[in-house]
C-alpha positions as CSV (number, residue, x, y, z in Angstrom):
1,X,18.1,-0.7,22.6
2,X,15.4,-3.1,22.1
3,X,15.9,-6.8,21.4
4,X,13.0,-6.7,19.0
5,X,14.1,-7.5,15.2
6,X,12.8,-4.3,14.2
7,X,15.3,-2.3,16.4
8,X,17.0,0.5,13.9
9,X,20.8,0.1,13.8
10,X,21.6,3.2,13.1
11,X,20.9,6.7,13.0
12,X,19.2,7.1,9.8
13,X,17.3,4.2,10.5
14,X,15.5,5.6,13.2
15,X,13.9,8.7,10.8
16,X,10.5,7.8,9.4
17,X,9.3,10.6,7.4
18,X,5.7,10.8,6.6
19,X,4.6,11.1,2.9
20,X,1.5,13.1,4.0
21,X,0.5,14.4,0.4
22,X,-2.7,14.3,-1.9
23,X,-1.0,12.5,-4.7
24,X,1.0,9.9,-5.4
25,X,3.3,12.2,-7.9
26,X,4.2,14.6,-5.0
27,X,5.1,12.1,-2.9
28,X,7.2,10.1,-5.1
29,X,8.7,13.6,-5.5
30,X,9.9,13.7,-2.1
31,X,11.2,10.4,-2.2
32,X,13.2,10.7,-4.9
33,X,14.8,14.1,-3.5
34,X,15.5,11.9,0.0
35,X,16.2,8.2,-1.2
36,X,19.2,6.9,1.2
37,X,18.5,9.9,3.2
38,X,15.8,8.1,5.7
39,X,15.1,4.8,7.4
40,X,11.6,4.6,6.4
41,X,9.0,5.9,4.5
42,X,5.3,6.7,6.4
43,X,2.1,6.0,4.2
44,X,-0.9,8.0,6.2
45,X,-4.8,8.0,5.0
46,X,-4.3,11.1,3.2
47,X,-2.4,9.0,0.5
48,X,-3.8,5.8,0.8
49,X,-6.9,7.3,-0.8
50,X,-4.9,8.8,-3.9
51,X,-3.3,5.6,-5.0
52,X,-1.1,5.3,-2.1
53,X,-1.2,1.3,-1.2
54,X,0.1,0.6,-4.9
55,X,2.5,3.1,-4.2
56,X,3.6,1.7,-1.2
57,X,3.8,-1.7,-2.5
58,X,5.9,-0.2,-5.2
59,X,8.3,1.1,-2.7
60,X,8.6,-2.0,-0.9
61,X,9.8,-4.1,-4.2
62,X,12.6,-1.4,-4.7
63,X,13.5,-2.4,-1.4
64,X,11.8,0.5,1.0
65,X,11.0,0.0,4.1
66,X,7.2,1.1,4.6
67,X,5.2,2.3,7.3
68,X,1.8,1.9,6.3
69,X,-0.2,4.4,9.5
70,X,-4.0,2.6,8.6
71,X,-4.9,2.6,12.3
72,X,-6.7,0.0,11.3
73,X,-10.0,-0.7,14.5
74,X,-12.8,-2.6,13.7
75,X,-14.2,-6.2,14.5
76,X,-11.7,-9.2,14.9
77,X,-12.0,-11.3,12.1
78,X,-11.9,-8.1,9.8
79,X,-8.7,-6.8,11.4
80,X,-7.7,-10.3,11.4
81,X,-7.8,-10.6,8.0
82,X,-6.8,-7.0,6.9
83,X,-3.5,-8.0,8.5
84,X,-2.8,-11.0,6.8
85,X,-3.3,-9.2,3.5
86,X,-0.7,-6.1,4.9
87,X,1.3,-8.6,6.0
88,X,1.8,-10.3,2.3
89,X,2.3,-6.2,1.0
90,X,5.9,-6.1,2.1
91,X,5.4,-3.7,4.2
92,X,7.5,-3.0,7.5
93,X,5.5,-1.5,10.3
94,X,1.5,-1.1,10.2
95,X,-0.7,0.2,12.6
96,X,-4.1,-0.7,14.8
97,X,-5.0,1.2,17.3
98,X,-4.5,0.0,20.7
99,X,-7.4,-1.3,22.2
100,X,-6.8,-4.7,23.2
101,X,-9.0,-6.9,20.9
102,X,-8.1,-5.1,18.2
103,X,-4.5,-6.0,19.2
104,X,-5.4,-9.4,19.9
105,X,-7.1,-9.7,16.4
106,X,-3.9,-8.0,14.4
107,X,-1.4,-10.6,16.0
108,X,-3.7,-13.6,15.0
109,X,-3.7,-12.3,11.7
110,X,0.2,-12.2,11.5
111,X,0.6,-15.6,13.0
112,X,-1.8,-16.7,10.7
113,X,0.2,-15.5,7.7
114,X,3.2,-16.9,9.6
115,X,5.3,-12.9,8.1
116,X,8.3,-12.2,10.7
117,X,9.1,-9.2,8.7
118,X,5.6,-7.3,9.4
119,X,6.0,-5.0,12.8
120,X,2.5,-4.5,14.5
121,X,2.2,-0.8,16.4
122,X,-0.6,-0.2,18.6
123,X,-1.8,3.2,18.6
124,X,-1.7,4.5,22.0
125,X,-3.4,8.4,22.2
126,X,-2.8,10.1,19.1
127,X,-0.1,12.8,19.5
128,X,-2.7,15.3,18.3
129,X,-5.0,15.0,21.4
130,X,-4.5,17.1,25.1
131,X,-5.9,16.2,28.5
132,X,-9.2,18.0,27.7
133,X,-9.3,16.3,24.0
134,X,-9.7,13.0,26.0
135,X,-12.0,14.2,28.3
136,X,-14.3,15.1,25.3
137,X,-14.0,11.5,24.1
138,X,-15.5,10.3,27.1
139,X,-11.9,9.0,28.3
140,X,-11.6,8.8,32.3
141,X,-8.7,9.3,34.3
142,X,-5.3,11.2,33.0
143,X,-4.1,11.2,29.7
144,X,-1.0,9.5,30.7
145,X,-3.0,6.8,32.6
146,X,-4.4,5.9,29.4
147,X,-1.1,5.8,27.3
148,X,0.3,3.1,30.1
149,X,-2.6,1.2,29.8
150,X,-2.6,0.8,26.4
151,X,1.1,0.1,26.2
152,X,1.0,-2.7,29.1
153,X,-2.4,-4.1,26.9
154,X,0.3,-4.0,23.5
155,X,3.2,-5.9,25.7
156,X,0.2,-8.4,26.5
157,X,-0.6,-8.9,23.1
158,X,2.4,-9.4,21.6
159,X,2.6,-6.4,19.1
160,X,6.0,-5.1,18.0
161,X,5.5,-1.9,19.2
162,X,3.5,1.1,19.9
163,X,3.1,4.6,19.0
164,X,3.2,7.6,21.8
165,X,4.3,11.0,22.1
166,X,7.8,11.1,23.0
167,X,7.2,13.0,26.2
168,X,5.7,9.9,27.6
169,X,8.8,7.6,25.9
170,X,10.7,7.5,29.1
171,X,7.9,6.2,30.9
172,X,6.6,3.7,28.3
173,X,10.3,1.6,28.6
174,X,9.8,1.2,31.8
175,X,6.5,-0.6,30.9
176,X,7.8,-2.4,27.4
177,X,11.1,-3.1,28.3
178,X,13.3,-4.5,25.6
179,X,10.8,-6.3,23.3
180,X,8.7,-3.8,21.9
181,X,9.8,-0.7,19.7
182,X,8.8,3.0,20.4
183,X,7.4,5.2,17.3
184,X,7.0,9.0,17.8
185,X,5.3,11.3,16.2
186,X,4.8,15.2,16.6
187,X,9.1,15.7,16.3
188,X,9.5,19.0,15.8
189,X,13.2,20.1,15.3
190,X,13.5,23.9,17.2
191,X,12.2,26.5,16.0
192,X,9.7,24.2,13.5
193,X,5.7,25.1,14.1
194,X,4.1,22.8,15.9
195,X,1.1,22.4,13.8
196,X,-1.4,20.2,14.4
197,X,0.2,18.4,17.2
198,X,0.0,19.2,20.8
199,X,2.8,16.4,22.3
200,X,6.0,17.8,20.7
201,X,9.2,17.3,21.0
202,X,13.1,18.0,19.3
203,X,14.9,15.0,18.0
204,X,17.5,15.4,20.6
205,X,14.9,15.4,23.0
206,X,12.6,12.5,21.4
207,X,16.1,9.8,21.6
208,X,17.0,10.9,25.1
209,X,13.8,9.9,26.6
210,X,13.8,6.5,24.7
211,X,12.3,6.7,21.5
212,X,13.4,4.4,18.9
213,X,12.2,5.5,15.7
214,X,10.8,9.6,15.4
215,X,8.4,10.4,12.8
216,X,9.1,13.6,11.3
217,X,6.8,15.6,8.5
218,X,6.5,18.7,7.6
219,X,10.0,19.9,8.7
220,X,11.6,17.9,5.9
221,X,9.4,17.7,3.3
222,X,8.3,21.4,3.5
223,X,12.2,22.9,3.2
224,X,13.4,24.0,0.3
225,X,16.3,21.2,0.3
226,X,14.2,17.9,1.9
227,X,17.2,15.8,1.6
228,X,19.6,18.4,3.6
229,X,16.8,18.6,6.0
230,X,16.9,15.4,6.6
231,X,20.6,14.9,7.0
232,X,20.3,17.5,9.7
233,X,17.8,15.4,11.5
234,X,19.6,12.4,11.4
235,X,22.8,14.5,12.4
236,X,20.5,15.5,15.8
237,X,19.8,11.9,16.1
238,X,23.6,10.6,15.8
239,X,24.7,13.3,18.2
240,X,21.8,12.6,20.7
241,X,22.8,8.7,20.9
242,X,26.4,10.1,21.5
């Protein structure tokens, strides 16, 4: 269990489910039909063009905690100050992606704004990509090389955290140790499509190899009960941690 303030203390706190929906209605939708049901609510791009930063700031007054997903990667002193204003949303966990100025810049900005309660992720290799996918992007060496680098460049930086596949969680502990959180997407309970995502793995499976918080879609907020869906998640989880 990680030392880091941000560790989840429970079960439920460990499920972030992603509001990945064109409009602010639907999503509020699905957060009414799973409030007290999850540890955290995910904000991607998708939403944060429709109205979905109010929304999230809205969330975060009633006392939500918010992962904003920006990825945010551009030149320091615009990341730097991107962060300070995320930092002074209320929301809980934000990304960058993990390139190591881009890290460096994030945590000034947060040290700047002088927020504890603002976790920085780094972005290792989106959970979407494959071997060949990285080759493509002009990436050299293995796939898995490139997670651990970026991981050891987040521990450098001082981020809270970073974001991986859950098939490389076991490995990234090593690397992190205690201080640092691990976020997972691609969790696909069995017998759920994969999708989009090429990196999957069960709940069960996500916790044993080390993940601390699993981000989990589709599977809940497709079902025709989302809040039973989600129970049944978080069961996984409880029985996983034993």
């Amino acid at each position: 269990m990680p030392t880091s303030p941000f560790a989840p203390q429970s079960a439920r706190d460990r499920l972030m489910l992603a509001l990945d929906f064109p409009t602010v209605g639907e999503a509020e939708a699905l957060v009414n039909r799973t409030d007290g049901k999850v540890g955290v609510y995910k904000i991607g791009m998708e939403l944060q063009f429709a109205g979905g930063l109010e929304f999230a700031r809205e969330l975060a007054e009633d006392g939500k905690r918010i992962f904003l997903d920006v990825k945010l990667h551009d030149i320091d002193n615009t990341i730097t100050r991107a962060v300070r204003n995320v930092a002074r949303m209320g929301m809980t966990f934000m990304t960058v992606h993990g390139y190591p100025k881009t890290m460096r810049a994030a945590v000034k900005g947060l040290e700047e704004e002088g927020n504890p309660n603002l976790c920085l992720l780094g972005v290792t290799v989106l959970t979407s990509m494959d071997e060949d996918d990285l080759a493509a992007a002009g990436y050299r060496g293995p796939l898995a090389e490139v997670v651990e680098a970026r991981a050891r460049d987040a521990r450098a930086a001082r981020m809270g955290g970073i974001v991986c596949a859950a098939t490389e969680a076991e490995k990234m502990q090593s690397i992190l140790g205690d201080d640092l959180v691990i976020v997972t997407p691609g969790i696909r309970p069995a017998g759920s499509d994969a999708g989009d995502q090429r990196r999957v793995m069960t709940p069960a499976d996500a916790i044993s190899a080390g993940s601390d918080f699993l981000v989990v879609g589709r599977p809940i907020s497709r079902a025709d009960d989302p809040g039973a869906a989600a129970d049944a998640v978080v069961a996984e989880i409880e029985a996983a941690l034993g």
